[in-house]
N, C-alpha and C positions, 0 to 999 in steps of 0.2 A: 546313611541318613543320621542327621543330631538327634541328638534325645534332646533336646530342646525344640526341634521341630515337631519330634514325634509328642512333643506334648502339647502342642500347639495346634495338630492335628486332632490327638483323641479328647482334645476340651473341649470342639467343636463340637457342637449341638446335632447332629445330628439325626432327623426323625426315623422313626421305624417305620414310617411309611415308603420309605422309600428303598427301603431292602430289597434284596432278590429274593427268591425263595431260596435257595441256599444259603445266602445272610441270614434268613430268619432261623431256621433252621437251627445255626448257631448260636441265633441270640437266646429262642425259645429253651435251649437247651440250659443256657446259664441261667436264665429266671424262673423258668419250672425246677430247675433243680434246688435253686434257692425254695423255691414256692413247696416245694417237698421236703424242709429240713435235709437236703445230702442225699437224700436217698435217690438212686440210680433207675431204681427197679419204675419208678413216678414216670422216668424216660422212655421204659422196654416197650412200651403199646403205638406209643407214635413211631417209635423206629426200626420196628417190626415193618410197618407199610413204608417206610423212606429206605432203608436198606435192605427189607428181605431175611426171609425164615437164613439163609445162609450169610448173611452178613452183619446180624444185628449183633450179635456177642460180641464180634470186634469192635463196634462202633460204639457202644455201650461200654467197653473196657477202655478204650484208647481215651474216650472222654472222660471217662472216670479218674485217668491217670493225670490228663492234663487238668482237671481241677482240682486233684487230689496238691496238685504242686502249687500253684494258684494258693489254694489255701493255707498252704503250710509256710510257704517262702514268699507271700507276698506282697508288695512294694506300699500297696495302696489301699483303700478300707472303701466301705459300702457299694461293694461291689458283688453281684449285677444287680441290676435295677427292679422293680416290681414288675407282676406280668403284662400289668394294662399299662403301664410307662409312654408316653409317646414315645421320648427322644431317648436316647442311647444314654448311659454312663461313660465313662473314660475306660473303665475298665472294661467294657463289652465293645467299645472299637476295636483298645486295644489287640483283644481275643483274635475279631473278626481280621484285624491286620497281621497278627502275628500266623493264623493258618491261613488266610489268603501267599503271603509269601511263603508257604511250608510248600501250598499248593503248585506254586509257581517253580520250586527251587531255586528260589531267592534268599539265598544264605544270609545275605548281606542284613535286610531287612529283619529276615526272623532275628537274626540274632539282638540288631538293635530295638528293637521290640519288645523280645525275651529279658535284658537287660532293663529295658522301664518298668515292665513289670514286674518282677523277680528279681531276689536279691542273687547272688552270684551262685551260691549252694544249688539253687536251682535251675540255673540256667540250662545248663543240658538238658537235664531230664525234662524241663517244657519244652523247648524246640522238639527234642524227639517225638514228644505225647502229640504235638501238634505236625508234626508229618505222618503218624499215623491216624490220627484225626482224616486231616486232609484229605489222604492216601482213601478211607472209608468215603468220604464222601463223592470223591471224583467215580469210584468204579459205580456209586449209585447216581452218578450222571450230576451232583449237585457240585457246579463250578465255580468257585471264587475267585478264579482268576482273571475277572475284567469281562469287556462286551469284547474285546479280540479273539477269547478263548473259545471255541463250541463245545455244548456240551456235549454227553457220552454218545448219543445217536445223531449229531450233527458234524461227524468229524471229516474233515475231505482230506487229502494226500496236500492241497497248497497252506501250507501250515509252517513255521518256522518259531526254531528258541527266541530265548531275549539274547539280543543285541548277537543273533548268529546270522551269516551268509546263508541264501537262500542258494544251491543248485540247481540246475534243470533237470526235469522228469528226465530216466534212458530208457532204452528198448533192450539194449545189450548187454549181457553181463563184462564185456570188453568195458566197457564206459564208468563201470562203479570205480569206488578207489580200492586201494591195497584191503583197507579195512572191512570194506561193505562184501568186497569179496569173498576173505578170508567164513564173514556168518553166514554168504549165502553156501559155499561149499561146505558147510558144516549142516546147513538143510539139508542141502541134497542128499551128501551121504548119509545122514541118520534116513532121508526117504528111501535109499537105495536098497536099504535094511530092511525097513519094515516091507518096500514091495516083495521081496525075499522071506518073510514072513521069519525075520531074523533083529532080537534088539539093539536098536540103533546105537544106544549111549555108551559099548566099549568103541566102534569104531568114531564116532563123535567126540568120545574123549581123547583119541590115540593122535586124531585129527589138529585138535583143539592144545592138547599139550605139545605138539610139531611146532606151533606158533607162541608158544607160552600162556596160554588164557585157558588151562586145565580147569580154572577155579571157575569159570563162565560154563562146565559142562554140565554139572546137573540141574540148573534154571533154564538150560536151553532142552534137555533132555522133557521136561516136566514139560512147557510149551508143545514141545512137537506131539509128544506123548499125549496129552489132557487134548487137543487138535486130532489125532488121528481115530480117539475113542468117542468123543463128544460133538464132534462136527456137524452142521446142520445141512452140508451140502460137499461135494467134492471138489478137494483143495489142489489147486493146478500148481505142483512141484518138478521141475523138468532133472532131467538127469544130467549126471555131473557135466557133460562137454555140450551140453546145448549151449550154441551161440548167444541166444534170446532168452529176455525174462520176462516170467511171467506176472498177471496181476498180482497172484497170491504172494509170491516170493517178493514182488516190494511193499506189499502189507508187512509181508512177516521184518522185514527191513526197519520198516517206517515204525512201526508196533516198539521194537528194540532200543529204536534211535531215540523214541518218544519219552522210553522208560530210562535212557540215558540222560536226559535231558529234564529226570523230574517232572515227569508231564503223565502222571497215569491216565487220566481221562481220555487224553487222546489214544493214548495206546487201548486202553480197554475198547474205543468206538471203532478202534480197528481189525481187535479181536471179536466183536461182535457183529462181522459179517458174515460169517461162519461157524460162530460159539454162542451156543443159547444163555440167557445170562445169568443162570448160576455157574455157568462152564466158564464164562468170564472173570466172575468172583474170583472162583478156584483159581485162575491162570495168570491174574494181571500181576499178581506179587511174583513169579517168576519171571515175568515179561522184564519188571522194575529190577528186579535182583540181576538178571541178565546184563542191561544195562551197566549198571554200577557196575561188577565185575569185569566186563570187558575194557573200561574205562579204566581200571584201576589196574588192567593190564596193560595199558597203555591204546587199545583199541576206541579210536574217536570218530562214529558214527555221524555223519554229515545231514544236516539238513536239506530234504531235495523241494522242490514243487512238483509232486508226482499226481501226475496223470494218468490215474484208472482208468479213466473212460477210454484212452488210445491204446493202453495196454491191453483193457478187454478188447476193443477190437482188433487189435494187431495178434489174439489168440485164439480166437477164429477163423475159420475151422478149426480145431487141435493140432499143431505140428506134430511130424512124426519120426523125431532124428533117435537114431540106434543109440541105444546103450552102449556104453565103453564097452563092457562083457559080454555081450549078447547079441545077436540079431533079433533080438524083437526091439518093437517099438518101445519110445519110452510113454509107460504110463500117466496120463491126466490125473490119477488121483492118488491124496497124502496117504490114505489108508483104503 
């Protein structure tokens, strides 16, 4: 996008009435902050109840940092607007457009953004402040990323990146690709461990380094791990040679792919089927880290249209296929 569009854009008039509650959120936060001479602390009472006894220090630091730059490096003057303002300033779209694409992992965008508003000195360190901005908001369920996006508790498996191919829902773990298979066999054996009542993370890492993505093992380790202590119900993980997959295991897929793709929200609403939501907090930045990591191994998690609903019932009754090692059955639960 030009910066000549992009100014063309944030000139536009834009009323406050018509914000989401996420948009407000943001804006509230530039003009109370204003409205409080700088001071952060003006912020900590309202975001205490929008992100939680465990999540408010981050959300409160990461916006600190992103207007700490704002103000030091930035492009443009009387910015943000009064509290009772109807319409927006240039500078508070701006904002609102530069973490809406943070939220999205729309490079492209933030960057041109980051460049309207900020002189060059600061351009990294805003995009950053503003993916971790973002990052806060999405695990508190508050989505910027458009009416295509759902929020934290309205996330379904028919979900896709920008501008990626959709695959179909499997049944089989035959049917993944090289890569999907590569993370679910790295479940299972960290599961194979723990039902052994043994830790997973050297055989997950011996795993994981086999195929080169060593650096993806302690994000994946902290997921399984934070899931097997914290769970709010039992997580269907099948043993390494079962034919079929099951629900949880393409959650645990989808969850990874989501956080590969820059998308925490979704991932966090996929960890919240099973993860009470401070256990969520805790877990979605390894979900994300997970992601990046395997990516940067070269591991590209595909976007599917997966269909929970035919997996849960295609998991009923419990299958009961042998463990490679043993004659017992393999166990229905992660922990």
């Amino acid at each position: 996008m030009a910066l000549t569009e992009l100014e063309d854009d944030f000139t536009a008039m834009r009323s406050a009435l018509e914000l989401t509650l996420a948009e407000q959120i943001v804006v509230w936060s530039l003009r109370r902050y204003k409205a409080a001479e700088a001071r952060l602390e003006a912020l900590a009472a309202t975001y205490r109840l929008v992100f939680g006894l465990a999540g408010v220090e981050r959300a409160l630091a990461s916006f600190g940092r992103l207007i700490a730059v704002i103000e030091r490096h930035s492009r443009r003057r009387g910015a943000p607007a009064g509290l009772d303002r109807l319409h927006l300033s240039p500078t508070e779209s701006c904002v609102l457009r530069l973490v809406m694409a943070a939220q999205r992992g729309d490079d492209g965008t933030a960057d041109a953004v980051a460049a309207w508003l900020v002189t060059r000195a600061g351009h990294a360190a805003l995009v950053e402040s503003a993916r971790d901005f973002s990052a806060c908001l999405a695990v508190a369920g508050q989505q910027l990323a458009g009416d295509d996006t759902p929020g934290l508790f309205a996330v379904t498996g028919l979900t896709r990146g920008p501008d990626e191919p959709v695959l179909p829902s499997v049944t089989r773990a035959a049917d993944l690709t090289p890569d999907e298979t590569l993370l679910l066999q790295a479940i299972r054996i960290w599961v194979s461990c723990a039902r052994e009542s043994r830790c997973g993370g050297p055989a997950l890492m011996e795993h994981l380094a086999a195929h080169g993505t060593a650096n993806a093992g302690a994000s994946l380790h902290a997921i399984l791990y934070n899931s097997s202590v914290a769970a709010t119900r039992p997580i269907d993980v099948r043993c390494r040679r079962c034919p079929n997959l099951s629900p949880d295991e393409a959650r645990l897929l989808h969850a990874v792919a989501c956080g590969q793709h820059g998308l925490p929200a979704r991932a966090a609403g996929l960890l919240a089927d099973w993860l009470p939501a401070a256990a969520v907090r805790l877990t979605i930045d390894a979900v994300i880290a997970a992601g990046r990591e395997l990516g940067a191994s070269g591991v590209a998690l595909p976007w599917r249209a997966w269909d929970f609903a035919a997996l849960e019932r295609l998991s009923a009754p419990p299958p009961t296929f042998a463990d490679a090692r043993s004659d017992e059955p393999a166990k229905r639960v992660l922990h």
